[in-house]
ROVOVO-928393 format. One line per field, with one value per residue (C-alpha): residue number from 1; residue in three letters; x negated, y negated, z. Coordinates in Angstrom, 1 decimal, m for minus. Each point is the difference from the previous one (the first is absolute). Example, Ala and Ser with C-alpha at 12.3 -4.5 7.8 and 13.67 -1.06 7.14 Angstrom:
! residues 2
i: [1 2]
aa: [ala ser]
xx: [m12.3 m1.4]
yy: [4.5 m3.4]
zz: [7.8 m0.7]
END
This chain:
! residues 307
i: [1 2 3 4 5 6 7 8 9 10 11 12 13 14 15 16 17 18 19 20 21 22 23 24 25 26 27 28 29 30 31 32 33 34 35 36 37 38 39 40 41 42 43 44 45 46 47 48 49 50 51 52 53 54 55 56 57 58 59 60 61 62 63 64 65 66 67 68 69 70 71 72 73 74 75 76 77 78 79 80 81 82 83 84 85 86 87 88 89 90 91 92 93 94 95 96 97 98 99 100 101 102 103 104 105 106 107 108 109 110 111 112 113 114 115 116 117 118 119 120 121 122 123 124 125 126 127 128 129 130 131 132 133 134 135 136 137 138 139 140 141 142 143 144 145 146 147 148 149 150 151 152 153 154 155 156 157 158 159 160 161 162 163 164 165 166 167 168 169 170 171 172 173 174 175 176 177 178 179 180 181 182 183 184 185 186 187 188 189 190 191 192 193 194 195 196 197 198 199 200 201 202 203 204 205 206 207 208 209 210 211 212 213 214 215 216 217 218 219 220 221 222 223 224 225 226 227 228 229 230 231 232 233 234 235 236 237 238 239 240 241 242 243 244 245 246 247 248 249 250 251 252 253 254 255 256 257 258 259 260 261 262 263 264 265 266 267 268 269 270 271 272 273 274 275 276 277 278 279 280 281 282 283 284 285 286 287 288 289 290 291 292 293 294 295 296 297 298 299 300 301 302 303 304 305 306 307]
aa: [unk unk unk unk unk unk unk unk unk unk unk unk unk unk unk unk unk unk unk unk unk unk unk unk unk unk unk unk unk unk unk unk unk unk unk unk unk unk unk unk unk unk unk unk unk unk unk unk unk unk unk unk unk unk unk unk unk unk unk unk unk unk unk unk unk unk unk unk unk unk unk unk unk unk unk unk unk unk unk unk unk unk unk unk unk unk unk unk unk unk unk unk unk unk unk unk unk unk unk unk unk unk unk unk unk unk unk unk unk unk unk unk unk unk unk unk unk unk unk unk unk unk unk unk unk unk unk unk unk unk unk unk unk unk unk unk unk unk unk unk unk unk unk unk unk unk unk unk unk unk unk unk unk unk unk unk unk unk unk unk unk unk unk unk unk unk unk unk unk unk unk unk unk unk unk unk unk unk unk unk unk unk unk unk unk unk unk unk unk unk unk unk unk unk unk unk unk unk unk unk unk unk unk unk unk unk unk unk unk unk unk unk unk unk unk unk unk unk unk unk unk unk unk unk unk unk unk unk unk unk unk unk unk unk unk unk unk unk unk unk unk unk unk unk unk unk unk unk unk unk unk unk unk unk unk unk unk unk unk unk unk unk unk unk unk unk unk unk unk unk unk unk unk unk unk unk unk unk unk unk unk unk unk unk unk unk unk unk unk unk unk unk unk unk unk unk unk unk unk unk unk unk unk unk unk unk unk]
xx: [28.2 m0.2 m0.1 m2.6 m2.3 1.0 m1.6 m3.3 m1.3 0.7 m1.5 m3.4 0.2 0.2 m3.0 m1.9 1.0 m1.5 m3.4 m1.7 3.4 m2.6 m1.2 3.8 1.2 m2.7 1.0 3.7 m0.4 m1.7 2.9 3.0 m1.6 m1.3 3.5 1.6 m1.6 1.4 3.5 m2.0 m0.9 3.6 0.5 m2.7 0.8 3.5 m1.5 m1.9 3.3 2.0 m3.1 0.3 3.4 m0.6 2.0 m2.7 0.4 m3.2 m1.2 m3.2 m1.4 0.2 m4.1 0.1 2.3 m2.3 m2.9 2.0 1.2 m4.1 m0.4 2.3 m1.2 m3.5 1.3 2.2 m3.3 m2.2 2.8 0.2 m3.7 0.0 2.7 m1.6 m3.3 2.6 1.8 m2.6 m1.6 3.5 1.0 m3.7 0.6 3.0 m0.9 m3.1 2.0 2.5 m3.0 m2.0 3.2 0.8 m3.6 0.1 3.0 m1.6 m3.1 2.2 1.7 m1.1 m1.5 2.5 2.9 1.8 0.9 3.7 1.8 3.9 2.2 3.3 m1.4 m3.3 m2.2 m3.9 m2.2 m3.4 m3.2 0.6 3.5 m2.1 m1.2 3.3 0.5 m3.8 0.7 3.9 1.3 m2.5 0.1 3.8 0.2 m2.5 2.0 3.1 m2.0 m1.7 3.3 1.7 m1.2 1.1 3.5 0.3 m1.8 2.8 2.7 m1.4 m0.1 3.4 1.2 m1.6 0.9 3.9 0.2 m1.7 2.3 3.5 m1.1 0.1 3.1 1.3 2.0 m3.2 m1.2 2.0 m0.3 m3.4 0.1 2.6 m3.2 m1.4 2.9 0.2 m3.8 0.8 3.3 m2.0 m3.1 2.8 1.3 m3.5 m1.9 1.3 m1.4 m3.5 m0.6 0.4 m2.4 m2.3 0.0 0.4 m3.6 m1.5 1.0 m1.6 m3.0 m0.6 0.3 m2.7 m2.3 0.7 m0.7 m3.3 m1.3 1.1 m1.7 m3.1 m0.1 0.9 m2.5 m1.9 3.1 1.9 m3.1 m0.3 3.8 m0.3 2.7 m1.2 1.9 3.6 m1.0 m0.7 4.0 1.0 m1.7 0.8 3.8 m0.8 m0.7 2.2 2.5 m1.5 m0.3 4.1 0.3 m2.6 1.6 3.5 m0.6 m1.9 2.8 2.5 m2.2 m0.5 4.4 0.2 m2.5 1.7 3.5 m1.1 m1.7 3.1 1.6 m2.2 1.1 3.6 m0.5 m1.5 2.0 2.9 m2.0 m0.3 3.9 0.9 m2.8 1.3 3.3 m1.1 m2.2 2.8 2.0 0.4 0.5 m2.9 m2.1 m3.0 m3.5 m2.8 m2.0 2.9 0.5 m4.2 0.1 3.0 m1.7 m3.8 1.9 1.7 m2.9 m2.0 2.9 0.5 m3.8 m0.1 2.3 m2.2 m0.9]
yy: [m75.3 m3.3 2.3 2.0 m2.4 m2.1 3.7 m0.2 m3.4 0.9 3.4 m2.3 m2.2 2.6 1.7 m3.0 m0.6 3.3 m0.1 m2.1 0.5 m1.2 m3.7 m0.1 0.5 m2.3 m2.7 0.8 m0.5 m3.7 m1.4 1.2 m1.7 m2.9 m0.3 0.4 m2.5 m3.0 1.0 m1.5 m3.5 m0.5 1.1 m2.4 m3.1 0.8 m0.1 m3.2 m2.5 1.7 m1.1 m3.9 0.3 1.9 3.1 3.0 3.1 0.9 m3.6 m0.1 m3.5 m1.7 0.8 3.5 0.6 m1.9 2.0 2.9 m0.4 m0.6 3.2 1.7 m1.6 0.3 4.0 m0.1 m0.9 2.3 3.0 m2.3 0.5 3.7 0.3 m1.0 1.7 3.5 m1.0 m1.0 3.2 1.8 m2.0 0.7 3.6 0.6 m2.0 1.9 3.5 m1.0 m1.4 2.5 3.1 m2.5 0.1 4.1 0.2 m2.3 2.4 3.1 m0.9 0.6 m2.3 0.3 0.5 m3.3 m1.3 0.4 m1.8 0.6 m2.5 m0.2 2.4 1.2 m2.4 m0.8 m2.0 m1.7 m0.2 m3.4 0.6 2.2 m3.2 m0.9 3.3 0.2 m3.7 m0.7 3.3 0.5 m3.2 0.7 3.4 m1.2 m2.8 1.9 2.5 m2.9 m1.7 2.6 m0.4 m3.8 0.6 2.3 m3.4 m2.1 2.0 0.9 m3.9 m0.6 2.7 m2.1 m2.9 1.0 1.6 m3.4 m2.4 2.5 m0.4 m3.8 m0.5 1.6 m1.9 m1.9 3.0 0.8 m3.7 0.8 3.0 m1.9 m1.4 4.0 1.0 m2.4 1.0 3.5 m0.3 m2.5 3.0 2.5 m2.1 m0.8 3.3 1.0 m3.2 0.6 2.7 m1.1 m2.3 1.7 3.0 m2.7 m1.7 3.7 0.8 m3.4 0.7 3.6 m1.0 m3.1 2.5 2.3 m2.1 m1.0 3.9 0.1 m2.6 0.4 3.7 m1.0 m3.0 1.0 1.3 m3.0 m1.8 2.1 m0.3 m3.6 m0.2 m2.2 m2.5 2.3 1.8 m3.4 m1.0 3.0 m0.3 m3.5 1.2 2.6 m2.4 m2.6 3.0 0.4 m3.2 m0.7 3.1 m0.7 m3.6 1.3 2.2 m2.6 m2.4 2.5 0.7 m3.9 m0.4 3.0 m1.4 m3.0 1.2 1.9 m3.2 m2.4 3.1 m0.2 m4.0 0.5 2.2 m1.6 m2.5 2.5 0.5 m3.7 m0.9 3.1 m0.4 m4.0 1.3 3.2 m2.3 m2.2 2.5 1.8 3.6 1.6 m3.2 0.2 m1.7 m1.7 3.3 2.2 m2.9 0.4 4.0 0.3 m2.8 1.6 3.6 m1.2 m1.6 3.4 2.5 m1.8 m0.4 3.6 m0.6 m2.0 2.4]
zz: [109.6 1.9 3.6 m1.6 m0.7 3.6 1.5 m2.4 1.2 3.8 m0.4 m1.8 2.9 2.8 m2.0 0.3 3.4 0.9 m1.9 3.2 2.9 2.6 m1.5 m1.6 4.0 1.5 m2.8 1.0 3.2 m0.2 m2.7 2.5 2.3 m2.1 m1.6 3.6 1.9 m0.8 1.6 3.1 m0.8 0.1 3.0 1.2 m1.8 1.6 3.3 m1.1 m1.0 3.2 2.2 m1.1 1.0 3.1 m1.4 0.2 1.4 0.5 1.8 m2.0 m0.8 m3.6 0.1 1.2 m3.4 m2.3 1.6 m0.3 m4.0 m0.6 1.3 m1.8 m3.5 1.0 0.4 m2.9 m2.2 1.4 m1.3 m3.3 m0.3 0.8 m2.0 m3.3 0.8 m0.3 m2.8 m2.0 0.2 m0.3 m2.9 m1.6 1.0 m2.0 m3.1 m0.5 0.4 m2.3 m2.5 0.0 m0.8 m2.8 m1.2 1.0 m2.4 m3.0 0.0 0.1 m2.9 m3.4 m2.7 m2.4 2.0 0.9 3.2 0.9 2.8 1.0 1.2 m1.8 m2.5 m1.3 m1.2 m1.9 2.0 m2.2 2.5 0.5 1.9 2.1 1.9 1.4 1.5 1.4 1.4 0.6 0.7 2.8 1.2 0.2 1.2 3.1 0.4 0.7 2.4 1.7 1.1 1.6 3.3 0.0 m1.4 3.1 2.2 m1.4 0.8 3.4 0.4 m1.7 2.5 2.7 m0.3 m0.8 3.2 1.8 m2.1 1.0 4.0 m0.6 m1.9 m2.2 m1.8 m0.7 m2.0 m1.9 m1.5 0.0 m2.1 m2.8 m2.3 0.3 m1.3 m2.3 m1.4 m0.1 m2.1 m2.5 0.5 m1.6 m2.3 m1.7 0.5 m3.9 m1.1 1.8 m1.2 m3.5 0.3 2.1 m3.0 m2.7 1.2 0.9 m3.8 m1.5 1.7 m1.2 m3.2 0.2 1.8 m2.4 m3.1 1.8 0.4 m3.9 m1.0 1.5 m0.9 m3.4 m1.4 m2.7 m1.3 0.0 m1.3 m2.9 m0.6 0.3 2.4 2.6 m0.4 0.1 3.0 2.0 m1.0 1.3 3.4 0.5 m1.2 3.1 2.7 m0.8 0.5 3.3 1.0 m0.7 2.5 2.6 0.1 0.3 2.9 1.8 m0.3 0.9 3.1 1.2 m1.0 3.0 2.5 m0.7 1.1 2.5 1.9 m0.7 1.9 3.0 0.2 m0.3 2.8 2.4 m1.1 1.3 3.2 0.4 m0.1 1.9 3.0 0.4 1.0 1.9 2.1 1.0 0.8 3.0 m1.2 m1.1 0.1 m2.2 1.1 m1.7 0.3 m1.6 m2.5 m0.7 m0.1 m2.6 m2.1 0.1 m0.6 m2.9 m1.6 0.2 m0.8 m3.1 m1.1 m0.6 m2.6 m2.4 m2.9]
END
């Protein structure tokens, strides 16, 4: 059942993929390389400490790097600035598709017939619920479209800088890599919880807008039943209800971000113990430059990670 379902949302996103391939390729195309790019500052803020102590390979001056990391952020946000021009129009693209079949389907269906959703089984939405659908869905659905051309930046980047880290020392990188693991193993271990929350809030919230489409659709008969002041309990009963859940998945989010940046000290913290004796040693000495490049990679592997 679980497979089944894994198939349905990649067959929606390959659908939506291929309802504009050529502005999905172009917009592909700029976040690889958007998401890519900063493998090279690295490299060049490498050159830079090795230069101050007459260690580069490439004999370029301390000013012919600066000029030369201006240039590549001066190129990096001209491709951040095309970029968002695509995916603006991507993201807009997409939302207004998926808008417009939900609004397709709400016409289609009959007056008296009720609108049914499935998730874990069958259930009756009101025309309130309807909102969250329109807006969060969407939004969601887009989202999740959207990102798949960074995901596949990152990793290109991740592969990237590996392969860079591995030709300096390795035994360097593989400290490196401990606080990853470390975030990934914590990832596992509170993806059930996420989830609970994230469907917890989702439900809360279909229920307020739902009340709201109720109520408004319903006020001269709760006048003439008198029941104002009963309906008002139950909608403040209703947010309170989401406000509990909204709060608990935002605090559960900043507890994670929160671990995951102690991580990224303890391990350059690692890095810092371990460089102090590989630069006094004599077998496979490590310079300022390497020292610089595993720091400035670890600080941008693990930013990924904040959710």
């Amino acid at each position: 059942m679980l497979a089944t379902k894994q198939r349905k949302h990649w067959a929606l996103l390959w659908q939506l993929i291929r309802y504009n391939p050529t502005l999905y390729t172009i917009d592909s195309c700029f976040w690889i390389f958007i998401m890519g790019l900063p493998a090279l500052p690295g490299l060049i803020i490498r050159e830079f400490f090795n230069s101050l102590t007459n260690g580069a390979k490439f004999g370029l001056s301390p000013l012919a790097l600066i000029a030369l990391f201006l240039a590549l952020n001066l190129g990096q946000i001209a491709a951040l600035f095309a970029g968002r021009i695509t995916k603006t129009q991507y993201r807009f693209t997409v939302r207004s598709l998926l808008r417009h079949n939900l609004l397709d389907r709400l016409f289609k269906n009959p007056t008296a017939q009720p609108i049914v959703v499935t998730k874990e089984a069958e259930k009756t939405i009101s025309q309130g619920e309807i909102i969250s659908y329109f807006r969060d869905d969407a939004e969601q659905i887009e989202e999740n479209v959207a990102l798949l051309s960074q995901v596949l930046g990152q990793g290109i980047f991740a592969v990237i800088c590996l392969i860079i880290l591995l030709n300096i020392n390795m035994q360097m990188t593989l400290f490196v890599f401990l606080p990853l693991i470390g975030m990934i193993l914590i990832l596992r271990q509170a993806e059930t919880r996420i989830k609970h929350y994230r469907k917890a809030s989702r439900q809360a919230t279909e229920k307020v807008t739902g009340i709201l489409g109720e109520i408004f659709g319903s006020v001269q008969a709760i006048k003439v039943a008198g029941s104002e002041e009963n309906v008002l309990d139950y909608f403040r009963t209703l947010n309170d209800q989401r406000r509990q859940m909204m709060i608990k998945d935002s605090l559960f989010k900043a507890i994670l971000n929160s671990l995951f940046q102690n991580m990224v000290s303890l391990g350059i913290g690692i890095i810092l113990l371990l460089a102090s004796q590989l630069m006094q040693s004599k077998v496979g000495q490590l310079t300022v430059g390497d020292f610089a490049l595993f720091i400035y990679n670890l600080s941008f592997v693990t930013s990924f990670f904040i959710i």
